[in-house]
N, C-alpha and C positions, 0 to 999 in steps of 0.2 A: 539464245543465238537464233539468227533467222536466214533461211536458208530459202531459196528460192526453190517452190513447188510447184507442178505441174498436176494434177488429176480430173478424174471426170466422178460428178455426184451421181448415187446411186439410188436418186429418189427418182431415177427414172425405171427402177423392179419394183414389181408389187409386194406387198406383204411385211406388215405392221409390227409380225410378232419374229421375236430372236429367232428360233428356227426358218423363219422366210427369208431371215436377212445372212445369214450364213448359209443357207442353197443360194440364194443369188449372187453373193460372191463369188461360192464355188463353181455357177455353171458359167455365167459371165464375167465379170472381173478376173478372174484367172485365164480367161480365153482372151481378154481382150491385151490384159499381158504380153501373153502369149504372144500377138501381135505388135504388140506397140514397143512393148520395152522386155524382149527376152530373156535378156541377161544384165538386169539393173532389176533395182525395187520400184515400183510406180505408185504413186498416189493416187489415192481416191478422197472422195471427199462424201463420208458414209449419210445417210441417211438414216437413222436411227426413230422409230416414231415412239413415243411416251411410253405405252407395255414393253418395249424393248431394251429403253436406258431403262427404266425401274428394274427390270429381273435385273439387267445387268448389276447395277447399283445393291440388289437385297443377293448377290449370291458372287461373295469372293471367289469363290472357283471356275466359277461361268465365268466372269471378270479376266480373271487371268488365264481360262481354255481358250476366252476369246482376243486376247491381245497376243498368245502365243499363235493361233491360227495367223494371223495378219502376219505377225513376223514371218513364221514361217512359209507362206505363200507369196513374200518378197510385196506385202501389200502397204503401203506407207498410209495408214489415217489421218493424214497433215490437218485434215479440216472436218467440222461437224455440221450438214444442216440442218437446223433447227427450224425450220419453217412451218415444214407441215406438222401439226402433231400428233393425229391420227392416221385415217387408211386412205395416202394419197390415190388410191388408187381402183376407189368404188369409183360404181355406175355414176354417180354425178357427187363434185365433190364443189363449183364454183364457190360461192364466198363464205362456206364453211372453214376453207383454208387457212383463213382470217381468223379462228376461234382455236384456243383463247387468245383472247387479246390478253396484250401487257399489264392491263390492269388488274387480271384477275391474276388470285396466287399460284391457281395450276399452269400457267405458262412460266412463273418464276421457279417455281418447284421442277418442273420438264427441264429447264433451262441450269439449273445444279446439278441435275442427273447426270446431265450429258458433259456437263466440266468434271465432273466424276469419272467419267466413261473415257474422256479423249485424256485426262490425266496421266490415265493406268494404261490407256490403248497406245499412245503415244512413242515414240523413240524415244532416248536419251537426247537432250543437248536441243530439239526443237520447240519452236513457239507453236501453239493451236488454239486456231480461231474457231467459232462459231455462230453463222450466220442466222437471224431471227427475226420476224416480221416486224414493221415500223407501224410497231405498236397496235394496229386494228385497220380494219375497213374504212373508208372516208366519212361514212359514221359519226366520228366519233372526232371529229377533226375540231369542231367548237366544244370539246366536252372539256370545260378546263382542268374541273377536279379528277376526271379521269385520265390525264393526260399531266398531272400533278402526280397520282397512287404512278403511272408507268413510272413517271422519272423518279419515285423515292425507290418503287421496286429493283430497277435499271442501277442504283447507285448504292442499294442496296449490296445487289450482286457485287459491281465491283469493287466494294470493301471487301465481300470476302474473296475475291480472287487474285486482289491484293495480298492478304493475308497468306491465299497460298502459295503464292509465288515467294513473299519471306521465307516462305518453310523448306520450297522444294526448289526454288531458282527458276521454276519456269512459270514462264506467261502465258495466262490465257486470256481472249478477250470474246467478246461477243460482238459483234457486229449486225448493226440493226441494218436493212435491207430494203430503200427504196422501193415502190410497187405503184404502176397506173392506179391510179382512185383508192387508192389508200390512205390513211392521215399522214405518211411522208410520201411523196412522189417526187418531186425534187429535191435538187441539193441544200436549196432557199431551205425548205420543211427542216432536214437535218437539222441546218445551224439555229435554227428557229427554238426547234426542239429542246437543245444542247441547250444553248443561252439562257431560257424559261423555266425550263421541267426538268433538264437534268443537274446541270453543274449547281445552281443553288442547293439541290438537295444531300452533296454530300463533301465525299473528298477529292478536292479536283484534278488533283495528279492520279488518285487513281481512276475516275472517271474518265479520262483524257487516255488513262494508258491501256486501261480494261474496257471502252464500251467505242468501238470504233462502226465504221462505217463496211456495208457490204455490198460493192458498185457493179450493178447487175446490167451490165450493156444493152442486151435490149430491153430490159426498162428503162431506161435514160433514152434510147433512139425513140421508142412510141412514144416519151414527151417531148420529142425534138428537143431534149436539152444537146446542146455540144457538149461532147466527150471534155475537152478543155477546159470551159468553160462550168461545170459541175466540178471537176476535181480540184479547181482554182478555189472554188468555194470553201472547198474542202479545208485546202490547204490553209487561205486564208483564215480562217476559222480554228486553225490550231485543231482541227476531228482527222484523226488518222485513218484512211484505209486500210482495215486487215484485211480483204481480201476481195476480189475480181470475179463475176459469175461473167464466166466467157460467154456469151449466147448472143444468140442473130435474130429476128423481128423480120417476118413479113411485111413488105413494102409495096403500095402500088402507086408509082408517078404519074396519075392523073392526065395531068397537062403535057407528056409527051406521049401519051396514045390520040390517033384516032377513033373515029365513033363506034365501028365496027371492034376497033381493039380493045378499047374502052370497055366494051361488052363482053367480049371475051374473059376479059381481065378480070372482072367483076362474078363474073362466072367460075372463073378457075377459085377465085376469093371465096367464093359462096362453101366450098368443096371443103375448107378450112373450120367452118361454123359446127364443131363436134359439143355431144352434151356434158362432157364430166367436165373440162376445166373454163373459169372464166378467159374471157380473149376480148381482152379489153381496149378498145381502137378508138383513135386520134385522127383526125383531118386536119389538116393545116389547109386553108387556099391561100391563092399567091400573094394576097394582101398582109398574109400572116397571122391572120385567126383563125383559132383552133377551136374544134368542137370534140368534147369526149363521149363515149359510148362506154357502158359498161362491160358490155359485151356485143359480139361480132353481127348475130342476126339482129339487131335494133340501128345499127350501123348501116347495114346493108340496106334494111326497108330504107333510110334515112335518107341515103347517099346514091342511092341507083340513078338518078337521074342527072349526078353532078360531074363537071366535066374539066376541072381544075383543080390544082395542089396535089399533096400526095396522101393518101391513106397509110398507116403504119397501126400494125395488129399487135398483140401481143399471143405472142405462136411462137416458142423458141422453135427453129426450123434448125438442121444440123450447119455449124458455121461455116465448113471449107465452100458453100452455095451462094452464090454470088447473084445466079438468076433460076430462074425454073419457068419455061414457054412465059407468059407475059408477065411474070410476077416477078421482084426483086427482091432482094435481102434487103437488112441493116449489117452486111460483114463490114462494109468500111469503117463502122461506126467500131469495131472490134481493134482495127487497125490506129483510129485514131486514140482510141483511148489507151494503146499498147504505146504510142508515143508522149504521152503524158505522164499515166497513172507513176506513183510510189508505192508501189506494193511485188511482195514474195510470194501471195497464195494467187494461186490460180485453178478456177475450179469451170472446169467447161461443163454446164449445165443444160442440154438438151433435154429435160424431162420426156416432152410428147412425139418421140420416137414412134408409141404406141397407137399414137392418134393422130399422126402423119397420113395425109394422102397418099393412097397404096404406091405412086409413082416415085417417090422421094422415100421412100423406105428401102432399107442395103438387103443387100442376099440374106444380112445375118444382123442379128442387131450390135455384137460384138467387135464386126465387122465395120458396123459403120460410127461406132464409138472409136475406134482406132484410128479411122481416118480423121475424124476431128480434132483426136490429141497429136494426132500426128500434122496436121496442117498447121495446127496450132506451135507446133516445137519448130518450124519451120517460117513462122511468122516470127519469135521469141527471136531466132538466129541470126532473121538476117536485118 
């Protein structure tokens, strides 16, 4: 059964290993509760890195101390990301993120653990998803036989989450996760993918039912793809969305500042260019070609003297922000894809809270996770 879910992911606390990630529950997500949903259960959507589903996974009773905590902390684990697989949260992590790729076995191994973990973690009577990179770095994008081993892995998987779903009645699936300069970055890449490398390699009702799509909004804004227009793909293509990464993208409209603001803007931009995560940026000018940067300071030397279109970062920035002094969002892109998309999980993913410019960071960090899910329940409503 699927049940429409609201939470925030928790790969925005540090710490890899089971004990880091049970403090950060406890000091966070229970405050942000607190806040947001006092007297209901709330979803999160956990973060789990490799050493943490493995204990999980080697020790039945850690397993079930830890599915009895979330219950009883009124904490709903609707969803798992699967993305990062180590410690998102050293000194510089850029396109490490990216590793393992789908090809190799220890992402398909990680990726059992954690259908293991959201299994037993889970409620009675719900579906759970889990979100996972699209496949490697752009790398890897002409590697065919590499890109063949992802989709036998990938179809792999969903035979056996096929199988458990016979067993136990519930679904789970994996959702692969568009990303700037990744081997998928558009919706095109998905059906591309699907069509090639996955559905030949196995069984297609459960590929189709177990290996969905995971539509991260501001990655779809920094490609200027349309919110519509991507999940039209989607649809068309028969690839289900399991689940929504709410998040918002720094924007700068170029072509409606003046010279002086222009500079400013560029400036406030610059303030953004921190060292652990990649921030991967997109120009468009007005004629419609787009130019990619891997990252934000190759952008900036690139572009400082350009005076047309718009720039778009990848900086999930908190979504209820619409502007900040000359900089914009991508929230509308949030907006439109909330009147499009088919999907139940919704997971508002602001990771770099931590690596926000001090002026866009809340009194508390808890604090301003609440108000995201909260602007968010109020975007859902009306």
């Amino acid at each position: 059964m699927s049940q429409r879910q609201i939470g925030y992911c928790t790969n925005v606390h540090a710490g890899p290993d089971l004990g880091q990630t049970r403090a950060n529950l406890e000091r966070y997500a229970e405050e942000v509760k607190r806040r947001y949903s006092p007297q209901q259960p709330m979803g999160v959507g956990l973060w789990l890195a490799a050493p943490a589903a493995r204990q999980l996974c080697a020790s039945p009773n850690e397993l079930r101390e830890f599915a009895d905590y979330l219950r009883e902390a009124g904490l709903v684990p609707f969803t798992l990301n699967g993305f990062p697989y180590g410690d998102f949260h050293r000194e510089v992590v850029k396109h490490d993120v990216y590793l393992p790729t789908w090809m190799a076995p220890a992402r398909l191994e990680y990726t059992r653990d954690l259908a293991q973990v959201l299994d037993a973690i889970l409620p009675a009577q719900l579906e759970g998803t889990i979100s996972t990179l699209p496949i490697g770095w752009g790398a890897h994008r002409d590697d065919f036989e590499g890109l063949q081993q992802a989709g036998r892995q990938l179809a792999a998987l969903a035979n056996e989450l096929a199988d458990r779903e016979s067993k136990t009645g519930r679904c789970l699936s994996v959702c692969l996760e568009p990303e700037p300069g990744c081997v998928m970055d558009r919706a095109e890449h998905i059906v591309e993918f699907f069509e090639q490398h996955l559905l030949p390699m196995g069984r297609e009702a459960a590929i189709r039912r177990h290996v969905r799509v995971c539509h991260d909004v501001c990655h779809s804004a920094v490609m200027f793809e349309p919110q519509e227009e991507a999940l039209r793909r989607y649809r068309d293509a028969g690839v289900q969305v399991g689940k929504v990464q709410v998040s918002s993208a720094v924007a700068l409209p170029l072509s409606e500042l003046g010279p002086a603001d222009r500079d400013a803007a560029l400036a406030q931009l610059a303030a953004f260019n921190e060292p652990r995560y990649l921030h991967q940026t997109v120009h468009r000018d007005e004629a419609g070609h787009e130019r990619f940067f891997e990252d934000l300071a190759p952008a900036l030397a690139a572009l400082s003297n350009v005076s047309d279109g718009e720039i778009r970062v990848h900086f999930h920035v908190p979504i209820y922000l619409e502007s900040f002094s000359a900089l914009r969002t991508t929230r509308e892109q949030v907006l439109e894809c909330l009147r499009e998309v088919e999907c139940d999980h919704f997971e508002v993913e602001t990771y770099a809270w931590n690596v926000l410019p001090q002026e866009l960071r809340h009194e508390s960090l808890a604090a301003g996770i609440a108000e995201e899910l909260s602007w968010f329940r109020d975007q859902l409503a009306s």
